[in-house]
C-alpha positions in Angstrom: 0.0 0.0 0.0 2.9 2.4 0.9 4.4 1.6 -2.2 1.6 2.2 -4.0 0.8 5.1 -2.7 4.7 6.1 -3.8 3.9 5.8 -7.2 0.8 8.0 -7.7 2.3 10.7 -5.3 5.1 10.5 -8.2 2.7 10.6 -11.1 1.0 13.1 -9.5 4.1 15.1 -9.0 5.7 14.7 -12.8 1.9 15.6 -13.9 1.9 19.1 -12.4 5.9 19.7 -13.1 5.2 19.0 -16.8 1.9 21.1 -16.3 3.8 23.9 -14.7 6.3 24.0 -17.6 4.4 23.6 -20.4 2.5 26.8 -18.9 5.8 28.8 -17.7 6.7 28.4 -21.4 3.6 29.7 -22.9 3.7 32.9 -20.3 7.4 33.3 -21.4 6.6 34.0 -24.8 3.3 35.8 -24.5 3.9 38.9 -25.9 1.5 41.6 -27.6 1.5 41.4 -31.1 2.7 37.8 -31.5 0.5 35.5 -33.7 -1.6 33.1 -31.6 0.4 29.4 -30.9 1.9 26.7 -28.6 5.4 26.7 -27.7 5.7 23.3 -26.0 8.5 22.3 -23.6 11.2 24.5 -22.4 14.3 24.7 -24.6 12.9 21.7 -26.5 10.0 23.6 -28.0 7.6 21.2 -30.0 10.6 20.3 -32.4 9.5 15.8 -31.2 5.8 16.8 -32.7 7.3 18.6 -35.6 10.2 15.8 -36.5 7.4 13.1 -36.2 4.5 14.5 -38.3 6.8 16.5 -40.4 4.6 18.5 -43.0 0.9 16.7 -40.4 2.2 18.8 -37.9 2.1 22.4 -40.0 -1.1 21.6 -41.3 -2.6 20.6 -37.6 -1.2 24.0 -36.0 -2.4 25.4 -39.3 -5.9 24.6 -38.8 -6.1 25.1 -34.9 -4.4 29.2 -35.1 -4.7 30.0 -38.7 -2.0 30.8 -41.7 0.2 33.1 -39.0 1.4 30.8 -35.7 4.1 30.5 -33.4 5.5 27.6 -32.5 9.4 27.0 -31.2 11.0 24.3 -33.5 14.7 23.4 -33.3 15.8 25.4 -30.3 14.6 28.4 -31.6 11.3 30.6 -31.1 9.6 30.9 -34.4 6.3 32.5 -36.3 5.5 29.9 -39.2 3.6 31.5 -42.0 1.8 29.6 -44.6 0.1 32.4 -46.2 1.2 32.7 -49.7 0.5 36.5 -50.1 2.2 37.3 -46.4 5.3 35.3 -48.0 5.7 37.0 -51.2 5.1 40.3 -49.1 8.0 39.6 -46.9 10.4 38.0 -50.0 9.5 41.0 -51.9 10.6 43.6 -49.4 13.6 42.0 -48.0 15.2 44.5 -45.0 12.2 46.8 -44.8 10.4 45.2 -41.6 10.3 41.4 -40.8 12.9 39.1 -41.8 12.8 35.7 -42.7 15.3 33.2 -41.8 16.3 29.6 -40.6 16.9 28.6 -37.0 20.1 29.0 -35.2 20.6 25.4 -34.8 20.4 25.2 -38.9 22.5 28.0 -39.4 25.6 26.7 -37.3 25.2 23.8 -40.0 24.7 25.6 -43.0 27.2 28.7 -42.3 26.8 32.1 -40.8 27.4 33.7 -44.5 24.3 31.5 -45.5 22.2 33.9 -47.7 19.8 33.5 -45.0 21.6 34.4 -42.5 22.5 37.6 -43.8 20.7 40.8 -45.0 21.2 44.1 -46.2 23.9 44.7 -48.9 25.7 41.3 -47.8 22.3 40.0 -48.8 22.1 42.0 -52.0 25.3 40.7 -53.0 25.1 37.1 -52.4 21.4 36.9 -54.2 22.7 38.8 -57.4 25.7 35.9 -57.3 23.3 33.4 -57.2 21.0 34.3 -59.4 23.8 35.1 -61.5 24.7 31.2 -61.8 21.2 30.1 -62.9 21.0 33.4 -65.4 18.7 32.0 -68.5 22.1 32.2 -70.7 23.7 29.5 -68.6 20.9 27.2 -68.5 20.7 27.0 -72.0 24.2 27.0 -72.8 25.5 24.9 -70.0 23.3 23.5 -67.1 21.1 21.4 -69.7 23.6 20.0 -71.2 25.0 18.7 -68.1 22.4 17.6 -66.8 21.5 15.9 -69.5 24.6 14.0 -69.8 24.7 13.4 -66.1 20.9 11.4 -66.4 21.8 9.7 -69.2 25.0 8.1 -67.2 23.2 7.9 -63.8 20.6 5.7 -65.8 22.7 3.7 -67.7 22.6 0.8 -65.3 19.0 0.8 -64.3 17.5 -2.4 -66.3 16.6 -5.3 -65.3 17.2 -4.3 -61.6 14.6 -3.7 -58.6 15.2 0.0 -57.5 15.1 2.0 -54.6 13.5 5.1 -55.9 13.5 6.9 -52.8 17.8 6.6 -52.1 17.9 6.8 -56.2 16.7 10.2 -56.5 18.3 11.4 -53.5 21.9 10.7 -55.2 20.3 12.2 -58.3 19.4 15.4 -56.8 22.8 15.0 -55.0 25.1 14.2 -57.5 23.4 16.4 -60.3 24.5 19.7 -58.1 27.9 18.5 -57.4 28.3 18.4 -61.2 26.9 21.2 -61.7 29.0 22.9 -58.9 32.3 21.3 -59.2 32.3 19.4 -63.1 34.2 16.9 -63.5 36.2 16.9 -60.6 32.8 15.8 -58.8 33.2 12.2 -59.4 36.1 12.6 -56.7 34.2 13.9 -54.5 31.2 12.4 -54.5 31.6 9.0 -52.2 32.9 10.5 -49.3 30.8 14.0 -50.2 27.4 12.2 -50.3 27.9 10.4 -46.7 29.1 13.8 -45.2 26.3 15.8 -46.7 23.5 12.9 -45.8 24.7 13.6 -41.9 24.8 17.6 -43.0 21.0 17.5 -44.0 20.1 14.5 -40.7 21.6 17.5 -38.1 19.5 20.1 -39.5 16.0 18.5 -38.7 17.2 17.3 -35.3 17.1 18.1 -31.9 19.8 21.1 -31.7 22.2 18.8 -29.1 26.0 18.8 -29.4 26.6 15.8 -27.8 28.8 12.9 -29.3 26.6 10.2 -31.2 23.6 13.3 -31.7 22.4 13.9 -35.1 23.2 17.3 -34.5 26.6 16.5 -33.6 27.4 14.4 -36.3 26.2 17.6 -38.7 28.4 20.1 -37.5 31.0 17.2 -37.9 29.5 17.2 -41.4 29.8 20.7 -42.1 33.9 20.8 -40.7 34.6 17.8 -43.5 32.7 19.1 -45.9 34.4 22.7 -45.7 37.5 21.3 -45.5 37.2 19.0 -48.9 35.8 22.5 -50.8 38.5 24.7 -49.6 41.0 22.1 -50.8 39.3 22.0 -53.8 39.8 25.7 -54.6 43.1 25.7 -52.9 43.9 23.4 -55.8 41.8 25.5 -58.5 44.2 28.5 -57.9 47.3 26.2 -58.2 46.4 25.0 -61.3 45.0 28.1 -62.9 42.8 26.2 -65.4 39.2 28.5 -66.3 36.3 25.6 -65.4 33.4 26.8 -66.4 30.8 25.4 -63.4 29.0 27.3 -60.7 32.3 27.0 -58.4 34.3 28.2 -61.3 32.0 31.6 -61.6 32.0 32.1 -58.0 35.6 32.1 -58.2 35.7 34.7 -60.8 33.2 36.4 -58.9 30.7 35.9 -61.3 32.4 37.6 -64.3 33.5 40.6 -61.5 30.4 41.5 -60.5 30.0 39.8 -57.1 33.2 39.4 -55.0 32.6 36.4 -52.2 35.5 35.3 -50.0 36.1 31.8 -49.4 34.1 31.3 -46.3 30.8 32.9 -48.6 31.5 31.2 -52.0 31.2 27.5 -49.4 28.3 28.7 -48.1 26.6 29.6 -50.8 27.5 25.7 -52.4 26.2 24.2 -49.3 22.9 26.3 -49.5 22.6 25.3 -53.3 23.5 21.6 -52.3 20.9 22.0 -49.7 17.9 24.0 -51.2 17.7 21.5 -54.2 18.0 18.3 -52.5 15.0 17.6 -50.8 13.2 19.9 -53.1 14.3 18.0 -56.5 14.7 14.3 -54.9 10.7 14.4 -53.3 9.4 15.8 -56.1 11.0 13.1 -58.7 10.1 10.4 -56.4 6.3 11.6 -56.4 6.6 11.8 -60.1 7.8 8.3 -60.7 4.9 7.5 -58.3 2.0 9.4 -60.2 3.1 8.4 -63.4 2.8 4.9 -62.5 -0.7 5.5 -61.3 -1.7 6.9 -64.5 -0.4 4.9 -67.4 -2.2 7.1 -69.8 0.2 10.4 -68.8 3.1 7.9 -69.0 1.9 6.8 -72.6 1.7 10.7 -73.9 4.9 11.5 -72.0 6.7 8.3 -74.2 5.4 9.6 -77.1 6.6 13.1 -77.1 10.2 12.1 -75.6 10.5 9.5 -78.0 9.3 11.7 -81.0 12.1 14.1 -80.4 14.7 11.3 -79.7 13.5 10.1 -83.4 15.0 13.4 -84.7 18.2 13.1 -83.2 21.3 10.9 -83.4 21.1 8.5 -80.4 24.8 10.4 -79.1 23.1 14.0 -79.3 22.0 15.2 -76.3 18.9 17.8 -75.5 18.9 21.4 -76.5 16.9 24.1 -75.3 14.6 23.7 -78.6 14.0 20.3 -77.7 13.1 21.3 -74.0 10.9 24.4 -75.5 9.3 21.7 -77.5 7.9 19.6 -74.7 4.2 21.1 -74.3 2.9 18.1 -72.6 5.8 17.5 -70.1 6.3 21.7 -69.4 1.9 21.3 -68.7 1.6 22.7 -64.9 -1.1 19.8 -64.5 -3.0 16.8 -66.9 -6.8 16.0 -67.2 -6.6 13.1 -65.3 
């Protein structure tokens, strides 16, 4: 009985300590002004909730508080917004009143010259480099040529084999930027580059603790390795002296000597394009794959207007920007089901 007794006077007591924190944290951050919210545990936030649900979890707080919420997700206090118009506001008038941004816990990982992790004219400058790298002149004249020939080699051993599409198009998505970034010095790279950046991308979703066998641990050992590889890469690049014309090699030149980045901000600026495009491009191929399967007749049109422009062509010629202009039915923003 005494034992007993024990026990629920220990229940009882964890019960009001976890009620007492819960509501100390709400008070803490209960400020005029601030959308309406949870904040969840002390220090920890309600980042459990939003690593388990994921994209469940936005959509739950979404309906409970409306587009505009605060929540505090990976260590840091945050107001989520899922209002389109409120997000093209903010993008449109960076540095005149609220500014987006990642967590700190992300930006340890990503780098403190991030371009979102800085605003102002260091902003200014590291978005017109960017941009400049993706200008429409280099994506006709080089970017879809290379990826082109990068598809056509990542697919070359596909038949006759049961795939993993999910870890498939994450190498894709990977492996695509490198060679985009670093040409054909990305091949190696890439083993040991793909494990460190799997870790770099693993630390950036976790809880922000920077103890040994962590995910977040093992992402800021990510980062250390991967900056280390980059800067020997470049170290070598100026040995040599060689022009290589890929993103690294612009960035380099500071974009034809319009945007000058130092070495800690051209890294950055690889790891955010690394990063930006991987989940992005691997999830979205992975769901095409999917939908295409569940509707044979989109896959039947799609063969038809691929292999109608393949019939024009030699079988070693690779795609042009006419031949991507001339896909209506694969450029369509949706299909009649």
């Amino acid at each position: 009985m005494a034992i007993f007794t024990v026990i629920i006077g220990v229940v009882l007591g964890l019960c009001l300590l976890s009620t007492f924190l819960l509501r100390w944290n709400e008070m803490k951050y209960k400020k005029k002004g601030l959308p309406p919210g949870t904040m969840g545990w002390p220090l920890f936030g309600e980042t459990t909730d939003f690593l388990k649900q994921g994209p469940s979890f936005m959509k739950n707080q979404r309906a409970s508080y409306g587009s505009v919420f605060k929540s505090h997700i990976l260590g840091c206090p945050t107001i989520v917004s899922m209002d389109p118009e409120l997000n093209r506001f903010i993008l449109m008038n960076e540095g005149k009143g609220i500014l987006p941004g990642y967590p700190q816990s992300m930006l340890d990982i990503l780098g403190k010259s991030n371009i979102a992790a800085v605003h102002g004219s260091a902003h200014k400058n590291m978005r017109g480099a960017l941009l400049s790298l993706v200008s429409p002149s280099i994506i006709r004249e080089q970017i879809l040529s290379k990826i082109d020939e990068f598809m056509r080699s990542h697919l070359l051993n596909w038949n006759n084999q049961i795939i993993d599409i999910q870890e498939k198009t994450k190498e894709m998505a990977l492996l695509s930027s490198l060679r985009q970034i670093s040409g054909t010095e990305s091949s190696l790279l890439s083993k040991e580059f793909m494990r460190e950046f799997f870790n770099l991308v693993v630390g950036t979703l976790s809880l922000p603790i920077n103890l040994p066998n962590t995910n977040y641990h093992r992402g800021l050992q990510a980062r250390k390795n991967i900056v280390r590889m980059l800067e020997e890469l470049i170290d070598e690049r100026r040995r040599s002296q060689e022009t290589h014309k890929d993103m690294l090699g612009l960035l380099m030149s500071g974009v034809e000597n319009r945007y000058k980045l130092s070495d800690e901000e051209m890294i950055d600026q690889i790891i955010t394009i690394l990063y930006s495009g991987y989940e992005t491009v691997s999830t979205t191929s992975m769901m095409a794959v999917k939908y295409l399967h569940d509707h044979p007749r989109v896959l039947e049109e799609l063969r038809k207007e691929h292999l109608g422009i393949r019939e024009r062509k030699m079988a070693e010629d690779p795609l042009n920007w006419n031949d991507y202009k001339s896909m209506k039915f694969t450029r369509a923003v949706g299909f009649d089901f």
